[in-house]
PyMOL commands that place a pseudoatom at each C-alpha (Angstrom):
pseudoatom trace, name=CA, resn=UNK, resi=1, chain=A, elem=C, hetatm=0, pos=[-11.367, -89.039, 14.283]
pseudoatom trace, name=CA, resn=UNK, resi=2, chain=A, elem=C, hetatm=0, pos=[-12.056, -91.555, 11.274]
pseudoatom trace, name=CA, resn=UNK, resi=3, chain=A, elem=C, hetatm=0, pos=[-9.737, -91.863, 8.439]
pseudoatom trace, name=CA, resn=UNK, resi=4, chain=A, elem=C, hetatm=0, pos=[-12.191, -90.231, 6.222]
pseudoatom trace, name=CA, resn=UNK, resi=5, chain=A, elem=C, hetatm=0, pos=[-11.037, -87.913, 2.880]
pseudoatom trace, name=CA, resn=UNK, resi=6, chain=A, elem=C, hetatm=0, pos=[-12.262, -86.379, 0.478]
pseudoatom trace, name=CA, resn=UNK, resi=7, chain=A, elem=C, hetatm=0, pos=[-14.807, -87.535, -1.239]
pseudoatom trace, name=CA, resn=UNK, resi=8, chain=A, elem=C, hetatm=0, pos=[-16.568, -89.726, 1.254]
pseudoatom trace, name=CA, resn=UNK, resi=9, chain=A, elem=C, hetatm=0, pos=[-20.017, -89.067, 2.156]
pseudoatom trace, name=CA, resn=UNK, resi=10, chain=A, elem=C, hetatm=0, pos=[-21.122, -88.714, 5.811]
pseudoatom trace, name=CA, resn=UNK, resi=11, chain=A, elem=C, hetatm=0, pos=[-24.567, -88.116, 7.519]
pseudoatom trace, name=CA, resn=UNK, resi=12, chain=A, elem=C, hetatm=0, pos=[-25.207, -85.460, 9.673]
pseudoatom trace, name=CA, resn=UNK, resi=13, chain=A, elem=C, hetatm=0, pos=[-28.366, -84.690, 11.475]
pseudoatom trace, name=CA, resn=UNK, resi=14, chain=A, elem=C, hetatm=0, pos=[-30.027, -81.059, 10.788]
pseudoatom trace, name=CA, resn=UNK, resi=15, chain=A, elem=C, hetatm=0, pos=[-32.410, -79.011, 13.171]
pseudoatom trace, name=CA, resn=UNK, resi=16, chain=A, elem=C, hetatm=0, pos=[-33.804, -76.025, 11.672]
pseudoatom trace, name=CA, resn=UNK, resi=17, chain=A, elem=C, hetatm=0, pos=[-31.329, -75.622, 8.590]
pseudoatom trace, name=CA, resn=UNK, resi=18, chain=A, elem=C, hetatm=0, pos=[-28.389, -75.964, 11.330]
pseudoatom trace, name=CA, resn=UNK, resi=19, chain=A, elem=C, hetatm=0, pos=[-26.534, -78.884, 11.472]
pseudoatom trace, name=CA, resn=UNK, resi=20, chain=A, elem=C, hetatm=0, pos=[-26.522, -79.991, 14.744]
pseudoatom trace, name=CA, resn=UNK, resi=21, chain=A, elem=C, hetatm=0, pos=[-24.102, -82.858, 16.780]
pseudoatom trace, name=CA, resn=UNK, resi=22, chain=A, elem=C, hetatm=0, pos=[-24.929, -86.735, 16.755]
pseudoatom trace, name=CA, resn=UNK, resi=23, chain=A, elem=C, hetatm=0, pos=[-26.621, -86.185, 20.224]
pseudoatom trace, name=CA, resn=UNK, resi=24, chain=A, elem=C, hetatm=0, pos=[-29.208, -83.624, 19.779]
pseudoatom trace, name=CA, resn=UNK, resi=25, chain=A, elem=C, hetatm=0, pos=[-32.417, -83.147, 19.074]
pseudoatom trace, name=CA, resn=UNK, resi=26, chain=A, elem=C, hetatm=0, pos=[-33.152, -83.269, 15.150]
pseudoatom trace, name=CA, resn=UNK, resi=27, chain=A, elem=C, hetatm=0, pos=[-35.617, -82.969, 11.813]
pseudoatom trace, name=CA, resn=UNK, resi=28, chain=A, elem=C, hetatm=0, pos=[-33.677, -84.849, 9.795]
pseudoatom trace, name=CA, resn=UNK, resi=29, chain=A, elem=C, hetatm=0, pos=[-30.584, -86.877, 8.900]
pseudoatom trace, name=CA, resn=UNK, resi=30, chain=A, elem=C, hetatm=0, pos=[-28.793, -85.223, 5.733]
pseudoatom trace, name=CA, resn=UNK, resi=31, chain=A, elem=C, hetatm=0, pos=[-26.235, -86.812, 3.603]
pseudoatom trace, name=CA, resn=UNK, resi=32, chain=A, elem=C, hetatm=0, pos=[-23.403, -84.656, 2.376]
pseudoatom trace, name=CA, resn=UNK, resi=33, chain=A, elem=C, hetatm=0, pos=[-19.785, -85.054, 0.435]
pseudoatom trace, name=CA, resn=UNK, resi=34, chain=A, elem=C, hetatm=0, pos=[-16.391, -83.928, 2.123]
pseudoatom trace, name=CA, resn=UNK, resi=35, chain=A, elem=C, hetatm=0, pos=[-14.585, -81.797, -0.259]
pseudoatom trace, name=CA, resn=UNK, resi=36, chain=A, elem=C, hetatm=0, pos=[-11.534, -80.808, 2.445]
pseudoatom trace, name=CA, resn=UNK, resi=37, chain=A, elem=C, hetatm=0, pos=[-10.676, -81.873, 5.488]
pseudoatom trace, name=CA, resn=UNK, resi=38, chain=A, elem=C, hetatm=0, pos=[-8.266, -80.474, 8.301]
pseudoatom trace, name=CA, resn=UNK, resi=39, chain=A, elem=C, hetatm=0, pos=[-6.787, -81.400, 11.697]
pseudoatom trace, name=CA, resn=UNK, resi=40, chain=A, elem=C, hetatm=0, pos=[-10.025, -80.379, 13.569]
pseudoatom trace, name=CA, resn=UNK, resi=41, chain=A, elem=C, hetatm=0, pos=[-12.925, -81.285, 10.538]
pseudoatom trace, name=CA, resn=UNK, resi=42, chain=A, elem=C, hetatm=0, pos=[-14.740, -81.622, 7.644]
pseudoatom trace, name=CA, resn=UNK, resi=43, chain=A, elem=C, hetatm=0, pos=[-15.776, -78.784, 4.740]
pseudoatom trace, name=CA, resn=UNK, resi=44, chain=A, elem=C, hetatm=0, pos=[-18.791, -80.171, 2.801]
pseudoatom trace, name=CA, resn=UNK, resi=45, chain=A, elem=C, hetatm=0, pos=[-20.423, -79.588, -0.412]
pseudoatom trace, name=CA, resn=UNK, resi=46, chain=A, elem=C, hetatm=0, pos=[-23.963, -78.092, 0.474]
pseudoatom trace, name=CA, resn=UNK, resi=47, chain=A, elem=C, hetatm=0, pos=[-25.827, -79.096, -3.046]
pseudoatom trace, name=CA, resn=UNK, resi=48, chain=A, elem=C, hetatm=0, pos=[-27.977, -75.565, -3.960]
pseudoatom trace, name=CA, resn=UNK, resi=49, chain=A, elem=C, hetatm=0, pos=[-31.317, -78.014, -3.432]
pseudoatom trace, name=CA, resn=UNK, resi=50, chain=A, elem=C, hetatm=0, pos=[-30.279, -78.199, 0.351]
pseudoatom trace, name=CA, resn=UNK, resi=51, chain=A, elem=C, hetatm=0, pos=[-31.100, -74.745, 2.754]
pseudoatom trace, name=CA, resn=UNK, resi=52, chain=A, elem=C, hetatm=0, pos=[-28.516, -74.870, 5.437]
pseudoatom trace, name=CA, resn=UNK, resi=53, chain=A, elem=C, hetatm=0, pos=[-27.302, -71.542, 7.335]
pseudoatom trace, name=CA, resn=UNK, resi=54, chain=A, elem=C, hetatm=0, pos=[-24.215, -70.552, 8.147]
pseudoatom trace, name=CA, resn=UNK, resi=55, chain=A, elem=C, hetatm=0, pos=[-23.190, -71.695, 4.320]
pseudoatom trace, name=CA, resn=UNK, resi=56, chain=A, elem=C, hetatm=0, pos=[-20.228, -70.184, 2.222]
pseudoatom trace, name=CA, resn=UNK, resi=57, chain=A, elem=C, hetatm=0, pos=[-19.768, -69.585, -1.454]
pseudoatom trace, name=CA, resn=UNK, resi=58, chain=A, elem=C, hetatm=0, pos=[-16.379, -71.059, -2.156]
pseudoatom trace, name=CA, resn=UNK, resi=59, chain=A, elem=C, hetatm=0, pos=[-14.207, -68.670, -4.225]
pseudoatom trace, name=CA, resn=UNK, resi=60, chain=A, elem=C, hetatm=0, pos=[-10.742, -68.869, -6.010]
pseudoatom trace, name=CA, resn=UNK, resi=61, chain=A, elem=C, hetatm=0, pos=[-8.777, -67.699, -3.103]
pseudoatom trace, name=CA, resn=UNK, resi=62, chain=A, elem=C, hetatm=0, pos=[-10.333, -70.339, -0.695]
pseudoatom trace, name=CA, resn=UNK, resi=63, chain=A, elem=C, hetatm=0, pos=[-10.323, -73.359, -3.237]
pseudoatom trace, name=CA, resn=UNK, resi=64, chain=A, elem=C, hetatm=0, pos=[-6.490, -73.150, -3.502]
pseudoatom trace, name=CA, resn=UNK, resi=65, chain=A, elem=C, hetatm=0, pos=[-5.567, -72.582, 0.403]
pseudoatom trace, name=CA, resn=UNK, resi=66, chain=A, elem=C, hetatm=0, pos=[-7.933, -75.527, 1.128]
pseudoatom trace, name=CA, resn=UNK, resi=67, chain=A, elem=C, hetatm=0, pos=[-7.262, -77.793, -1.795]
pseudoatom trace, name=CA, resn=UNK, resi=68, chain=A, elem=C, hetatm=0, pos=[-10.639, -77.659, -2.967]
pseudoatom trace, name=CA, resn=UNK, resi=69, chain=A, elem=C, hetatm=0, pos=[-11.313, -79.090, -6.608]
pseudoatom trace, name=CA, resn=UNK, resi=70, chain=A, elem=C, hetatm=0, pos=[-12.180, -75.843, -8.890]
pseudoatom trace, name=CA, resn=UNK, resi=71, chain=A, elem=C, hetatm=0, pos=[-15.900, -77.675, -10.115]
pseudoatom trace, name=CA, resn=UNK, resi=72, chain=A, elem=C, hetatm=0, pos=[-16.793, -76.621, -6.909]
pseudoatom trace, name=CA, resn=UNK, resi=73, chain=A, elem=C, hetatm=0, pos=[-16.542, -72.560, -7.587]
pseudoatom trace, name=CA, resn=UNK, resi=74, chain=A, elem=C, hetatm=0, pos=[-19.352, -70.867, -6.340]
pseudoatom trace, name=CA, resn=UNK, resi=75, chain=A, elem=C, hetatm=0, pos=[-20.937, -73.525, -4.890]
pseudoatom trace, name=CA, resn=UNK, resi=76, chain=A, elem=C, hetatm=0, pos=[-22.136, -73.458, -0.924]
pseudoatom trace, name=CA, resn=UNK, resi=77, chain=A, elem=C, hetatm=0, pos=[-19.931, -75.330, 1.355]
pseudoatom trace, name=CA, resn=UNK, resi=78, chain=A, elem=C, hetatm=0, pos=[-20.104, -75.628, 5.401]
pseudoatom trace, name=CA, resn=UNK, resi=79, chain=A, elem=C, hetatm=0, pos=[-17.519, -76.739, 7.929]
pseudoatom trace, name=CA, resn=UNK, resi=80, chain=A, elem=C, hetatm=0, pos=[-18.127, -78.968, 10.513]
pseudoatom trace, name=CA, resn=UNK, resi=81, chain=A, elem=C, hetatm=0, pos=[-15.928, -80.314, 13.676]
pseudoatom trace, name=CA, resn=UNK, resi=82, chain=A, elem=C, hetatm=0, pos=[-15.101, -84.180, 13.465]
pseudoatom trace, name=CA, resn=UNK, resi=83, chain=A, elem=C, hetatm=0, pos=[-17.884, -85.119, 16.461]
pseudoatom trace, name=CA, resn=UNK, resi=84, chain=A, elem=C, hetatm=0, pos=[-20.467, -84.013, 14.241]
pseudoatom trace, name=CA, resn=UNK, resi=85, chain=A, elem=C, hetatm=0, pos=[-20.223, -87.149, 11.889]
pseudoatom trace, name=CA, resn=UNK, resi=86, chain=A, elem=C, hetatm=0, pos=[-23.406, -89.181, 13.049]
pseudoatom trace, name=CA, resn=UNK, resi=87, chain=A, elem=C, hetatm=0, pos=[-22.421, -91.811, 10.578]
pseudoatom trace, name=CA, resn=UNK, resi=88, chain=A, elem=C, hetatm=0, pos=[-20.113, -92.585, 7.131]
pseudoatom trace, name=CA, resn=UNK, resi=89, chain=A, elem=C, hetatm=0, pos=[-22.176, -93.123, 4.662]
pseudoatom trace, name=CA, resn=UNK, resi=90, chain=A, elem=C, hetatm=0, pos=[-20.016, -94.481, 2.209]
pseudoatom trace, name=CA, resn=UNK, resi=91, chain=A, elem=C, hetatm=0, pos=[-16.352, -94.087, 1.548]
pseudoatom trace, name=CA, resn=UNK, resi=92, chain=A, elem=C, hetatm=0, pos=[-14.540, -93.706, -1.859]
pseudoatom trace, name=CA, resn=UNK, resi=93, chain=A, elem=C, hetatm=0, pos=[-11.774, -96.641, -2.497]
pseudoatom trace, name=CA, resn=UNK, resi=94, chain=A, elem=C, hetatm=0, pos=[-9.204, -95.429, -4.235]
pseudoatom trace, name=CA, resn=UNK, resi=95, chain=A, elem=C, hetatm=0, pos=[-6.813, -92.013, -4.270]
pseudoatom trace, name=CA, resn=UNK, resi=96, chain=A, elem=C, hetatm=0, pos=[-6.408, -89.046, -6.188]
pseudoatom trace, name=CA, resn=UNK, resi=97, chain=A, elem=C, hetatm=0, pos=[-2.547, -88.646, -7.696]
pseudoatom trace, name=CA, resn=UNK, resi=98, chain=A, elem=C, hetatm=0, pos=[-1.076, -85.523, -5.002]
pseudoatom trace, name=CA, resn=UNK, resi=99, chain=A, elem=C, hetatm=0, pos=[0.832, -84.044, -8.484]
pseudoatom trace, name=CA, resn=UNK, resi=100, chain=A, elem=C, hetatm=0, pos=[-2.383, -84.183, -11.165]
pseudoatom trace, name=CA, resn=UNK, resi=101, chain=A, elem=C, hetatm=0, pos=[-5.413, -84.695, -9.022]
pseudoatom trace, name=CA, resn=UNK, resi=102, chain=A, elem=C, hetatm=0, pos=[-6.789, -87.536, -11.180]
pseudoatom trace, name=CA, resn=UNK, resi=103, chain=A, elem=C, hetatm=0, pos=[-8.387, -90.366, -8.964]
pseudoatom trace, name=CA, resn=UNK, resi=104, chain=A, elem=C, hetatm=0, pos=[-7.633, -93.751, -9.134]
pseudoatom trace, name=CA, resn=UNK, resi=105, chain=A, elem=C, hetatm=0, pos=[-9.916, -96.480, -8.342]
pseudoatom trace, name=CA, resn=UNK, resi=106, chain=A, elem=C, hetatm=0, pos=[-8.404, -99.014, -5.862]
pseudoatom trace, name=CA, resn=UNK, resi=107, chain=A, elem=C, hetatm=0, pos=[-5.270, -97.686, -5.333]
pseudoatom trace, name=CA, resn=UNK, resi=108, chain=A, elem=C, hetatm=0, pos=[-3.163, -97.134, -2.269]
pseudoatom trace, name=CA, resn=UNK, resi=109, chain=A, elem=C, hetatm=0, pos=[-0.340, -94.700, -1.200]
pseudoatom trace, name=CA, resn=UNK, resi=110, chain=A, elem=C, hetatm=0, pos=[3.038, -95.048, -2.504]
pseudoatom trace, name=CA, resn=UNK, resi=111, chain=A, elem=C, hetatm=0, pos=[4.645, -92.153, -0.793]
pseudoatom trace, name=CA, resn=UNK, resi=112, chain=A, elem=C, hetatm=0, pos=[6.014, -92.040, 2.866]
pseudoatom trace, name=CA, resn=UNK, resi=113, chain=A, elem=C, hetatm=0, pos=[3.637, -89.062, 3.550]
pseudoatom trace, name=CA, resn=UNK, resi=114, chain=A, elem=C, hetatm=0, pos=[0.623, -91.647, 2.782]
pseudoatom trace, name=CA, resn=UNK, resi=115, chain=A, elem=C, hetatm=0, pos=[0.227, -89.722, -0.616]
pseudoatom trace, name=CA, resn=UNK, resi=116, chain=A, elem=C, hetatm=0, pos=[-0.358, -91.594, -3.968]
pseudoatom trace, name=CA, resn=UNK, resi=117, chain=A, elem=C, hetatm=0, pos=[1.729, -90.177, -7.082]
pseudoatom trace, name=CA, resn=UNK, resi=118, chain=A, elem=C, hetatm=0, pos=[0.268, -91.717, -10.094]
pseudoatom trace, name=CA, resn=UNK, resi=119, chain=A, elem=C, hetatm=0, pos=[2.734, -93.861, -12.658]
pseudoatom trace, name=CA, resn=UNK, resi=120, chain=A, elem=C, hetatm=0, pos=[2.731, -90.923, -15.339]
pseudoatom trace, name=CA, resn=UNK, resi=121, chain=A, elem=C, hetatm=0, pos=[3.902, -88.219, -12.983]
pseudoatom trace, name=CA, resn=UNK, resi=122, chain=A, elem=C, hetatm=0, pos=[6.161, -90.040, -11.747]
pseudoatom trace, name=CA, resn=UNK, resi=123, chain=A, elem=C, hetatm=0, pos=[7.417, -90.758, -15.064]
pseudoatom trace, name=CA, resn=UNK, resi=124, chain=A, elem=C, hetatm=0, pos=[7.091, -87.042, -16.122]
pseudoatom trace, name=CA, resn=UNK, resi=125, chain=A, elem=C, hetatm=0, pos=[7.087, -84.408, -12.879]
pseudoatom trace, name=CA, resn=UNK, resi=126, chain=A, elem=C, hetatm=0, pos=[6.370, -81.493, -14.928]
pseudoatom trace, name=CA, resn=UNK, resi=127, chain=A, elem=C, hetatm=0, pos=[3.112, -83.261, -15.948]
for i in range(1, 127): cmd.bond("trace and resi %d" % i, "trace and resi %d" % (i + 1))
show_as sticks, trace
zoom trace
């Protein structure tokens, strides 16, 4: 599977509001955001002008287990398996800090886990 986080945008093609793998019949090729990711796949950000089934509301309890940024509360999200990525569409460069959450453009891990911690929280942990 592709180094891909969140963030990045990946197309996916969709047969009757089901998104379907890059092998199969389709309608249409859809574009959607990763907001998580896991060993196995991607959960995406299903904008409310886009009918897919098999969507879920995203609440409190699943935005913290998954990591999930809170502007996405109550918004539709879907997860998909890793072999369902027809194509990335286009990938963010830069990280978010792991302590605040606050993206930096162009930057690069600094931790051995492949994490980024940003100068100020380094400089101030309880930030």
């Amino acid at each position: 599977m592709t180094k891909l986080k969140s963030g990045d945008r990946i197309d996916v093609r969709v047969k009757s509001s089901v998104i379907v793998g890059p092998y199969k019949d389709y309608d249409e090729i859809r574009t959607f955001q990763i907001i998580a990711k896991d060993k196995y796949g991607y959960y995406l950000y299903v904008p409310a002008y886009y009918t897919l089934k098999n969507t879920l509301k995203l609440d409190n309890r699943q935005s913290k287990q998954l990591g999930i940024d809170l502007k996405f509360l109550d918004e539709e999200f879907i997860y998909i398996q890793g072999n369902m990525v027809l194509r990335v569409h286009s990938t963010l460069d830069g990280m978010s800090c792991s302590n605040c959450e606050e993206f930096y453009s162009m930057a690069e891990p600094n931790q051995e886990d492949d994490t980024l911690i940003c100068y100020s929280c380094r400089q101030n942990p309880y930030r």
